[in-house]
C-alpha positions as CSV (number, residue, x, y, z in Angstrom):
1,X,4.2,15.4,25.7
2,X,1.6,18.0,25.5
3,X,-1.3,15.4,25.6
4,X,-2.5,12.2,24.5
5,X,-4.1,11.8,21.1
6,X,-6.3,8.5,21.2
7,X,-6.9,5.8,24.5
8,X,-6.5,2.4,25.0
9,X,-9.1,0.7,26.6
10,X,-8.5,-1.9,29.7
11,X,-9.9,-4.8,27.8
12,X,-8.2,-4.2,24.7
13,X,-4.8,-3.6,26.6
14,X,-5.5,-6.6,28.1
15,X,-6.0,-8.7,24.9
16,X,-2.9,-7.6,23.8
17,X,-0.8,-8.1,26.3
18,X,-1.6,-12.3,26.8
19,X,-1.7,-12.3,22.8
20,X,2.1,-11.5,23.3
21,X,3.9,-15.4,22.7
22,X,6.0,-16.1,25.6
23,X,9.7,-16.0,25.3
24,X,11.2,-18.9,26.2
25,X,13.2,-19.1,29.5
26,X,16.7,-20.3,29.5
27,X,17.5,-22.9,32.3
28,X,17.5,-21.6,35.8
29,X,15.8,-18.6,34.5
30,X,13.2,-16.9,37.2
31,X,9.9,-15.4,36.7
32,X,9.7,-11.9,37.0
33,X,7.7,-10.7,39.6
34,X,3.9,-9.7,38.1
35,X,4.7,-5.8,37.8
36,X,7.9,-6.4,36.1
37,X,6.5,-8.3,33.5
38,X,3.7,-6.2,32.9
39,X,5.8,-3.3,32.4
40,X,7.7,-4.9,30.3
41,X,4.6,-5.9,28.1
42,X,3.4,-2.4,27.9
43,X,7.2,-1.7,27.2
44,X,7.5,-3.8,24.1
45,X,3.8,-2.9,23.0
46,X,4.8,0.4,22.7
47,X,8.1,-0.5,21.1
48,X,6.6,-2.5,18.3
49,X,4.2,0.2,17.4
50,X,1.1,-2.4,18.7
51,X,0.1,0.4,21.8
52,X,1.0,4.5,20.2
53,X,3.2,6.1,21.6
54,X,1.2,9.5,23.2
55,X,-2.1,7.1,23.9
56,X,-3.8,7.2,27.1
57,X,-3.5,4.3,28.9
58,X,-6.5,3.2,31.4
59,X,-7.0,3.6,35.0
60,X,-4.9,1.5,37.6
61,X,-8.2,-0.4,38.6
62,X,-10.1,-0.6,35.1
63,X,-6.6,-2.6,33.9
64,X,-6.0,-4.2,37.2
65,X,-9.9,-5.8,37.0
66,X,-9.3,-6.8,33.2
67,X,-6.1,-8.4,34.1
68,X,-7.3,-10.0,37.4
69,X,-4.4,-9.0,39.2
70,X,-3.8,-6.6,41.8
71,X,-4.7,-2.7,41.8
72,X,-1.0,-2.4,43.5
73,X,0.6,-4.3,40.6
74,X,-0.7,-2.2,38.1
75,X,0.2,1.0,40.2
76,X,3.6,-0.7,40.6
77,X,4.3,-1.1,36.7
78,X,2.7,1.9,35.6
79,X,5.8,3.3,38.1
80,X,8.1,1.0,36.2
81,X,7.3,2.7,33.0
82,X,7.4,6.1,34.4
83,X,10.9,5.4,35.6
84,X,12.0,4.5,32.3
85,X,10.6,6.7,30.2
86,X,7.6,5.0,28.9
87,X,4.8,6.1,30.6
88,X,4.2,10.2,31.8
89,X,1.1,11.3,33.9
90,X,-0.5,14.2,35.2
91,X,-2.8,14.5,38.1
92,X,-6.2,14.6,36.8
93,X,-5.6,14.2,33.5
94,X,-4.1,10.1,33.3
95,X,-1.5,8.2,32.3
96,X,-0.1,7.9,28.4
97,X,2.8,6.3,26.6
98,X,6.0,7.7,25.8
99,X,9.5,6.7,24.8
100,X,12.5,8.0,26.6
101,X,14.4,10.4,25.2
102,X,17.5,8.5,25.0
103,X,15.7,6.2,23.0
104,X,17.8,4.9,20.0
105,X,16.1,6.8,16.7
106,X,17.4,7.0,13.0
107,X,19.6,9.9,12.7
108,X,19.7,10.1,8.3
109,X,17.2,10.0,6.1
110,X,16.0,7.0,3.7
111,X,18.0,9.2,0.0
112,X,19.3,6.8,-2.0
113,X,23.4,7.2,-2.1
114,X,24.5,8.0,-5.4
115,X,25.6,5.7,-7.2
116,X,29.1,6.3,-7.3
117,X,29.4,6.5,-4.1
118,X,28.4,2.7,-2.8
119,X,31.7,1.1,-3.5
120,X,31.0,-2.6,-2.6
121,X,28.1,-1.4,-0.2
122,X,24.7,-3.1,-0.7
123,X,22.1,-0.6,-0.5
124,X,18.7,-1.5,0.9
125,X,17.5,1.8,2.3
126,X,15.6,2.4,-1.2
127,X,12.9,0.6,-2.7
128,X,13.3,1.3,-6.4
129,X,14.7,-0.9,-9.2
130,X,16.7,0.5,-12.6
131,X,14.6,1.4,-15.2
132,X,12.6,-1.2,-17.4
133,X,14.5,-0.9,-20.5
134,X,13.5,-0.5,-23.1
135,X,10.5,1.5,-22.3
136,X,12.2,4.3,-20.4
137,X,14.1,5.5,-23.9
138,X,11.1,4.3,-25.9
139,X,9.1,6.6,-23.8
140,X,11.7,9.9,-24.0
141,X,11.5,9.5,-27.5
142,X,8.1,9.3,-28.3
143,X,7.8,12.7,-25.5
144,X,10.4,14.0,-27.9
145,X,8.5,13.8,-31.1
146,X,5.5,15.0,-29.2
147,X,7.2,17.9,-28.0
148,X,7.0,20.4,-31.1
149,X,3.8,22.0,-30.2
150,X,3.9,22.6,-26.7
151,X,7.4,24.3,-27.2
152,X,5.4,27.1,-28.8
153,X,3.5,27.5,-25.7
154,X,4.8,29.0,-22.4
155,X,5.1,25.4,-20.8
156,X,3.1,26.3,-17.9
157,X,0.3,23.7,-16.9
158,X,-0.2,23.7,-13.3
159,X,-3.1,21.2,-13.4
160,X,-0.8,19.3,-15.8
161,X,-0.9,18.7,-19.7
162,X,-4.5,17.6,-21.2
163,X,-3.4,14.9,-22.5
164,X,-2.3,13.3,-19.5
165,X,-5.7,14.4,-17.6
166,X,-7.8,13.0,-19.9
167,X,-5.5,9.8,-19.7
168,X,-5.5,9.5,-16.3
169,X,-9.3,9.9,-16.4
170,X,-10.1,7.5,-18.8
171,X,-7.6,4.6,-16.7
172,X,-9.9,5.4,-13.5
173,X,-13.0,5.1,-15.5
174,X,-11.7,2.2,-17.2
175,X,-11.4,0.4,-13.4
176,X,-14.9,1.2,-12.8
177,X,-14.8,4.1,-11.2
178,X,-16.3,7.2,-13.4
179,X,-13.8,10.3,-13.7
180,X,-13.4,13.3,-15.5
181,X,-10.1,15.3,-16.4
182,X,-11.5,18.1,-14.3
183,X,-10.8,15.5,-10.9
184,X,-7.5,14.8,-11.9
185,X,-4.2,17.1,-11.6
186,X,-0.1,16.2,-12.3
187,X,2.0,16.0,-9.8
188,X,5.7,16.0,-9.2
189,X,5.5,12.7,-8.1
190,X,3.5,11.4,-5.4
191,X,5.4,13.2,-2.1
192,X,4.1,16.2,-4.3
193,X,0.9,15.6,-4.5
194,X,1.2,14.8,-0.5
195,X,2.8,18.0,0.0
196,X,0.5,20.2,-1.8
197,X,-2.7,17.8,0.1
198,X,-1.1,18.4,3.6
199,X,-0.6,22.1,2.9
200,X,-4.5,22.2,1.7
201,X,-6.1,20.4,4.3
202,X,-4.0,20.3,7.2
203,X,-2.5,23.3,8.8
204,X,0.4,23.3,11.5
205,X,-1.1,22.2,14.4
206,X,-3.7,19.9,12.5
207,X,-4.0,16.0,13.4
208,X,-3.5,13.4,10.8
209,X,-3.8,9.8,11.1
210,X,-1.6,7.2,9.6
211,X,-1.0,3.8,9.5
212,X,1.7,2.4,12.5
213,X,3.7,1.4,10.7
214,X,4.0,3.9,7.5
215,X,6.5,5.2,4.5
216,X,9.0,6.9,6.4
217,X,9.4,9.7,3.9
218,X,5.7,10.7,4.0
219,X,5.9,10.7,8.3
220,X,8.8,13.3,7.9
221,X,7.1,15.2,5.1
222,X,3.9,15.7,7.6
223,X,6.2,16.2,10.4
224,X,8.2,19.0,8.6
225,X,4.6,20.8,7.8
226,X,3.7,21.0,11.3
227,X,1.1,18.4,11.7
228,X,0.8,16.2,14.7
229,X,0.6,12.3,13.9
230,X,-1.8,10.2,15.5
231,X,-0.7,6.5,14.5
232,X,-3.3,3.6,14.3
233,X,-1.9,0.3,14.7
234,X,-2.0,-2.2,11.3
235,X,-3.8,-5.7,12.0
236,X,-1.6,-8.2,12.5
237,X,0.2,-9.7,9.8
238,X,-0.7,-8.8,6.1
239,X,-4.3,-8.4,6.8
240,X,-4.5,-4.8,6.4
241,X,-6.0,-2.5,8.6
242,X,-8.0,-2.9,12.3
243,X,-11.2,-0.7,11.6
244,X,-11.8,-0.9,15.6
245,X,-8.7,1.0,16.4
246,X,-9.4,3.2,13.1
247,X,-13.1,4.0,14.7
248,X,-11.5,4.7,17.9
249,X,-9.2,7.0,16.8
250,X,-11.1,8.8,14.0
251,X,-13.1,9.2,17.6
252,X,-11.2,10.4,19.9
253,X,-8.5,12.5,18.2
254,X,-10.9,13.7,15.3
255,X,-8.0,14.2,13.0
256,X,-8.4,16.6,9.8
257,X,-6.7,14.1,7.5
258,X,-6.0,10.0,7.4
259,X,-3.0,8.4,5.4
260,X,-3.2,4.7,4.3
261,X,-1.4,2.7,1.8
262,X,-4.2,0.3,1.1
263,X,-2.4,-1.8,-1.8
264,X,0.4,-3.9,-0.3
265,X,1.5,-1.1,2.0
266,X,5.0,0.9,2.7
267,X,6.4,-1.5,4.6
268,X,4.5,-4.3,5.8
269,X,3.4,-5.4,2.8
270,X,-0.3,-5.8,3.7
271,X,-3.1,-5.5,1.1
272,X,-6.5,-4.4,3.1
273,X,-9.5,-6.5,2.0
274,X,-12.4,-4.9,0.0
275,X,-15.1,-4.8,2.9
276,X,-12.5,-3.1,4.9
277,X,-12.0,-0.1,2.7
278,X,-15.8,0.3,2.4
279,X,-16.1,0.3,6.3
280,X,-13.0,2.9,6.5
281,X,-14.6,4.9,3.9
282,X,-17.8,5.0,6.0
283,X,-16.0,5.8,8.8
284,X,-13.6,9.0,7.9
285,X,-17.3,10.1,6.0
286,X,-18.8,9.9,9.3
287,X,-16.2,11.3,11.0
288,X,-15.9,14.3,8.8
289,X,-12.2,12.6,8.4
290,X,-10.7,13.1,4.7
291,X,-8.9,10.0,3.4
292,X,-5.8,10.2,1.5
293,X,-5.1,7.3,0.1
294,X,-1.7,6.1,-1.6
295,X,-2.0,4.2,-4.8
296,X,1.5,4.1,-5.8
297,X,2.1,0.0,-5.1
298,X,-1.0,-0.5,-6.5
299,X,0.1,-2.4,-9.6
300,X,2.4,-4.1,-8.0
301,X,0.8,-7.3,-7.3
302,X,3.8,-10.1,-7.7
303,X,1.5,-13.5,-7.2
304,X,0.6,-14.9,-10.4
305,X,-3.3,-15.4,-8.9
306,X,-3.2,-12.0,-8.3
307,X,-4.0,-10.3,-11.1
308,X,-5.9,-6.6,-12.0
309,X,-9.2,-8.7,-12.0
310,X,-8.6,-10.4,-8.7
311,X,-7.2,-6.9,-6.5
312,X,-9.7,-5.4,-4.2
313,X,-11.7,-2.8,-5.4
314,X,-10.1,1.0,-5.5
315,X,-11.1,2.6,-2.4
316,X,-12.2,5.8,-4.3
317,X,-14.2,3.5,-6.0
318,X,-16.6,3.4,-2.6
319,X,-16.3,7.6,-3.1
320,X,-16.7,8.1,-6.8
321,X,-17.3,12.1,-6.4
322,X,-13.5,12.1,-4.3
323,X,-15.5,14.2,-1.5
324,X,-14.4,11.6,1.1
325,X,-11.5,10.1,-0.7
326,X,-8.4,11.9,-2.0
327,X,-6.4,9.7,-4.3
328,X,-2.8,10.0,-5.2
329,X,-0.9,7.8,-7.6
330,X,2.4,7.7,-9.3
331,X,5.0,6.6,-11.5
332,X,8.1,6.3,-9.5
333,X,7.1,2.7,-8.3
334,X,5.4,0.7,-10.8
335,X,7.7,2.6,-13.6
336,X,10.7,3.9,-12.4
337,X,11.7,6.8,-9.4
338,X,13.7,8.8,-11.9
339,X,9.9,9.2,-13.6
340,X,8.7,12.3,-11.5
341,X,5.1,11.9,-12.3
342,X,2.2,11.6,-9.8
343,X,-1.1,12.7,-10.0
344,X,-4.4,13.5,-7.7
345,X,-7.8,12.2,-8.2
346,X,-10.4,14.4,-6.1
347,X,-13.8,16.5,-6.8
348,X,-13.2,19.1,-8.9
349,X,-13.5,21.8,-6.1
350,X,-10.6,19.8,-4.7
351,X,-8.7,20.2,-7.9
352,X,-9.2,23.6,-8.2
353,X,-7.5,24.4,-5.0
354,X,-4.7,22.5,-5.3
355,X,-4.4,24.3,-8.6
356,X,-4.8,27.8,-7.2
357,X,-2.4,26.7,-4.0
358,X,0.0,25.4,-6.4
359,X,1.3,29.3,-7.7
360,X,3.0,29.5,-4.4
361,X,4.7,25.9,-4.4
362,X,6.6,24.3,-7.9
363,X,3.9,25.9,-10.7
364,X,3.5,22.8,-12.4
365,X,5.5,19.4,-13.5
366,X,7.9,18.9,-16.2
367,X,6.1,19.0,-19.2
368,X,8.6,16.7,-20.8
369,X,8.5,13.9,-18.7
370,X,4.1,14.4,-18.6
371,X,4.4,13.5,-22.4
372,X,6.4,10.7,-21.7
373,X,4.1,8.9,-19.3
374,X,1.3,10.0,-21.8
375,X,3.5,8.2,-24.7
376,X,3.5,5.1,-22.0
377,X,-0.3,4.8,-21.4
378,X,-1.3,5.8,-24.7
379,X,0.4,3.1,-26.8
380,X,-0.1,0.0,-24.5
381,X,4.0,0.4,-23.5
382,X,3.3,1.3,-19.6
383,X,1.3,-2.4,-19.2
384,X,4.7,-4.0,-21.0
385,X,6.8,-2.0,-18.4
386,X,5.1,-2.6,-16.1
387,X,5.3,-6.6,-16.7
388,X,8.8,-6.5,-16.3
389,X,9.0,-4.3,-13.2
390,X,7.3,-6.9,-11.8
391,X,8.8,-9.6,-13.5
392,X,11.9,-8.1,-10.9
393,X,10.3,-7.9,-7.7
394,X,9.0,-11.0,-7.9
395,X,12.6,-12.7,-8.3
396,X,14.0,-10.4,-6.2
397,X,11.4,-11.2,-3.3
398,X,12.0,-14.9,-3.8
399,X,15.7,-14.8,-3.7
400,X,15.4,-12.3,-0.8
401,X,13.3,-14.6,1.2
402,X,15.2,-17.7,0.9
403,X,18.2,-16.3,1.6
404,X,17.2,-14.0,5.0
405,X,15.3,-17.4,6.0
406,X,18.8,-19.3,5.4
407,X,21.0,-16.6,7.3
408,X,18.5,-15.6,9.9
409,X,16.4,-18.4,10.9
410,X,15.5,-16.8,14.3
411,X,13.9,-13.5,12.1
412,X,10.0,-13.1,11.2
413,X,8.1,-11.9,8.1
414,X,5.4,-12.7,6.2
415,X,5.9,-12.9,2.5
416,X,3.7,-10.4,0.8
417,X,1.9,-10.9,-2.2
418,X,2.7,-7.7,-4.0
419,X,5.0,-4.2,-3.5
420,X,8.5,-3.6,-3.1
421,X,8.8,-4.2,0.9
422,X,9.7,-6.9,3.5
423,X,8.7,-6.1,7.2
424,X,10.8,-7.9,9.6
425,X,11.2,-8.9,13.4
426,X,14.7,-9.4,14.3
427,X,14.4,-11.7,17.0
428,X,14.8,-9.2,19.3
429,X,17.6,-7.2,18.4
430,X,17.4,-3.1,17.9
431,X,17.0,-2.6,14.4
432,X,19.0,0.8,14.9
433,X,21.6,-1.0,16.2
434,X,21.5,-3.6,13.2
435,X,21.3,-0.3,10.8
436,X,24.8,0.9,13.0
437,X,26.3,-2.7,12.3
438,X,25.6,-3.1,9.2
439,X,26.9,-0.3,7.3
440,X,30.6,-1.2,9.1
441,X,30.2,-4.7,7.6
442,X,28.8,-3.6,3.9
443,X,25.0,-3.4,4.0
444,X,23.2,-0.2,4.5
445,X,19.2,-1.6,5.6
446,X,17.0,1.2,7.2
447,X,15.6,0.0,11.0
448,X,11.8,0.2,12.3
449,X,11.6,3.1,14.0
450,X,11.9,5.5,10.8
451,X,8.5,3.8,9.9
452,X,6.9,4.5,13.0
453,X,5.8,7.9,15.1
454,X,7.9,8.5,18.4
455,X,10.4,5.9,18.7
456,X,8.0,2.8,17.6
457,X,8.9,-0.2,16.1
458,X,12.7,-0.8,17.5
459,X,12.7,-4.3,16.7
460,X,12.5,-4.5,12.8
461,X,14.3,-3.4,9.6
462,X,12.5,-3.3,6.4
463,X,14.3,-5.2,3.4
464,X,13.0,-4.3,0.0
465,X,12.9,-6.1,-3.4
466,X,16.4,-4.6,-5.1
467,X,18.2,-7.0,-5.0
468,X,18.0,-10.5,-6.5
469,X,20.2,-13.8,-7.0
470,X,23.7,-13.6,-5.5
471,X,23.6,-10.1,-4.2
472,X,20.5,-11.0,-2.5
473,X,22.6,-14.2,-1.1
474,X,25.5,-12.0,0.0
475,X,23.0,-9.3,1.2
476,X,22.0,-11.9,4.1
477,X,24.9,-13.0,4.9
478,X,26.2,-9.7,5.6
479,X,22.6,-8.9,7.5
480,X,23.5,-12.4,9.9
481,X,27.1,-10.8,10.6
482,X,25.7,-7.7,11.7
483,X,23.4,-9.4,13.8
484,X,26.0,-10.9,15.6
485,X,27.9,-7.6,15.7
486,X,24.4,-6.4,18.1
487,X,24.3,-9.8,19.8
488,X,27.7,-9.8,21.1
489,X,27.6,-6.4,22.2
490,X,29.9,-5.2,19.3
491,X,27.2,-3.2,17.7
492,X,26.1,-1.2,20.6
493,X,23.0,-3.3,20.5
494,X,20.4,-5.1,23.0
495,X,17.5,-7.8,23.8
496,X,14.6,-6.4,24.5
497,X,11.9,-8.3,26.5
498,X,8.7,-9.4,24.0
499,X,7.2,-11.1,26.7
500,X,3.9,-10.8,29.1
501,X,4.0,-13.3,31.5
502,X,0.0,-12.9,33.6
């Protein structure tokens, strides 16, 4: 580890580790002595993704005096961690989180397997559903009769069609935020318009700062461009973001671009309250930070209450000009992942250079499939569609909760009120191990750490709404059989400690 990237204070640390809930203790069981418990609460802070890994932990006697305990229990934990592969320091410069290099971490990628190749395997490593008939051939051939004129043209439109521009435009506007075509550019979906953003902006080398957890595909997209990660811890539970930790960081590490997923977020689920998207705003503004920020879930809202009306406002919407606030949307989600749209809502200077970067990357998006999401949104079909997609995640999510809660009483989640994504503790066990296990007894379900930075996040799996009804039923029962697979040793898995005892 070169360095660290942001710090942890000794207060904070210290709330979080007697937030931890203590595990309970079998009979006969002895407390660990004070330094082996507080390692092992740094441990499993760092694990779950709560503490980053590569952040500076504070001094031995700043944490000692916030934890009223001994400067030599500190020093002897801090030790601990070091021994394990947790912690690395360097005289002069402090002490910062790590994970050990043996550390268990996700060896394949999150590709959906094709599907002739899944046999009788359930797949939950991909959250997509099949198409919403009959809207996807509806929408081909309404492109098709559309088609004619631009054949006569050379088909190039690296900003995308006008059509679609305007479109696009005219649905921001129509949400209350004013936008012109010239702010709006087609993508090849939205890991394109991420691409062509992180190419623009960010430079090998460059910080960016994303949400801990995040979509694992965007993490290895950055990664593979040479940027350097700095994660900021989600609040708990399904309450979005924690705008202290985001001030802290946007602080300290002073990163060239932030990535969020404020509208029920990739994976947790969590849908980040209107005041807090005007305060991040502020704060990347003031930071000289730009914000990218990932629309695609945003129509996703499953809860009948829940409706366009009653979804926090946009976050460009607290950016109108897009000089702050880079937005990137999509169809793959809301429509279907075989639709390769995505688009980019910026200032026009923005636009332009994406546009004039874009010679060099995939010249522009298939024009065929641009006229087919224009068909959609022009004729009132993409809001039907879009009914019925989530008309599906919202049985599947029902079915999918009831039956994990059947087969796995001892896991935790909270059920969120729109997206594709459950984000669950597995009582303990790895969820690389569980990944391991389950694919031998017919369920392929991707584990934490491929939504984390460094190792994070060991303990979870994320579930996502593609199945429903007896599939869903089956898909637990073989989740609870790999479970026992890790809990009896057969899966190569093992309890971690999730407890601080003071």
């Amino acid at each position: 580890m070169a360095q660290w990237t942001s710090a942890v204070g000794a207060a904070q640390l210290a709330r979080l580790l007697t937030s931890q809930q203590e595990r309970p203790a079998g009979p006969g069981t002895r407390r660990p002595p004070a330094y082996r418990a507080l390692a092992d609460g740094i441990r499993v802070l760092v694990l779950e993704g709560r503490v980053p890994v590569a952040a500076r932990l504070p001094a031995e006697r700043e944490l000692a005096l916030s934890l009223s305990v001994s400067r030599t229990t500190v020093a002897a934990a801090y030790e601990a961690l070091r021994t394990e592969g947790f912690l690395e320091s360097r005289r002069g410069a402090g002490s910062w989180t790590a994970v050990p290099a043996g550390n268990p971490l996700p060896a394949r990628g999150l590709e959906p397997l094709p599907p002739d190749a899944l046999g009788s395997l359930i797949d939950l490593g991909c959250a997509a559903l099949p198409a919403p008939e009959p809207w996807l051939t509806r929408a081909v051939q309404g492109a098709l009769e559309e088609l004619p004129p631009y054949a006569h043209t050379h088909g190039d439109y690296p900003a995308g069609l006008p059509a679609l521009r305007t479109m696009l435009a005219e649905r921001y506007t129509a949400r209350g935020i004013p936008t012109m075509p010239e702010q709006i550019m087609v993508t090849t979906g939205a890991m394109g318009a991420i691409d062509a953003i992180c190419h623009l902006f960010a430079g090998r080398g460059e910080r960016i700062a994303v949400e801990s957890p995040s979509y694992a595909n965007i993490l290895q997209l950055m990664r593979e461009a040479g940027a350097r990660l700095v994660p900021v811890a989600m609040a708990e539970g399904l309450d979005g973001w924690d705008l202290d930790r985001w001030r802290q960081v946007l602080r300290d590490a002073a990163p060239r671009l932030a990535y969020v997923v404020a509208d029920f977020h990739n994976p947790t689920g969590a849908l980040a309250g209107e005041d807090q998207r005007r305060r991040l705003v502020d704060a990347v503004r003031s930071a000289g930070t730009v914000l990218v920020v990932d629309e695609t879930m945003s129509e996703l809202h499953l809860d009948p209450e829940l409706d366009v009306a009653a979804m926090p406002r946009p976050v460009c919407g607290f950016d109108p000009a897009g000089s702050t606030v880079i937005t990137v949307g999509s169809a793959s989600k809301a429509f279907w992942a075989g639709m390769r749209i995505g688009w980019v809502r910026a200032a026009p200077d923005v636009i332009r250079s994406l546009v004039a970067a874009r010679a060099y990357a995939d010249l522009g998006t298939p024009v065929l499939e641009q006229l087919a999401v224009n068909w959609l949104m022009s004729t009132g079909g993409w809001e039907e569609a879009v009914g019925i997609r989530r008309g599906q995640a919202r049985e599947n999510r029902d079915a999918l909760v009831a039956a994990v809660r059947r087969e796995l009483p001892g896991w935790e989640f909270e059920v969120p009120r729109g997206g594709l994504t459950l984000w669950v503790r597995t009582g303990g066990l790895s969820g690389s191990r569980l990944a391991e296990a389950g694919e031998r007894v017919g369920v392929r379900v991707p584990s934490g750490p491929r939504f984390g930075v460094d190792g994070a996040f060991e303990g979870y799996v994320r579930l996502p709404f593609t199945v429903g009804g007896a599939v869903a039923d089956e898909a637990a029962v073989r989740l609870a059989a790999a479970a026992r697979l890790v809990e009896t040793g057969a899966g190569g898995g093992t309890e971690t400690p999730r407890t601080f005892v003071a």
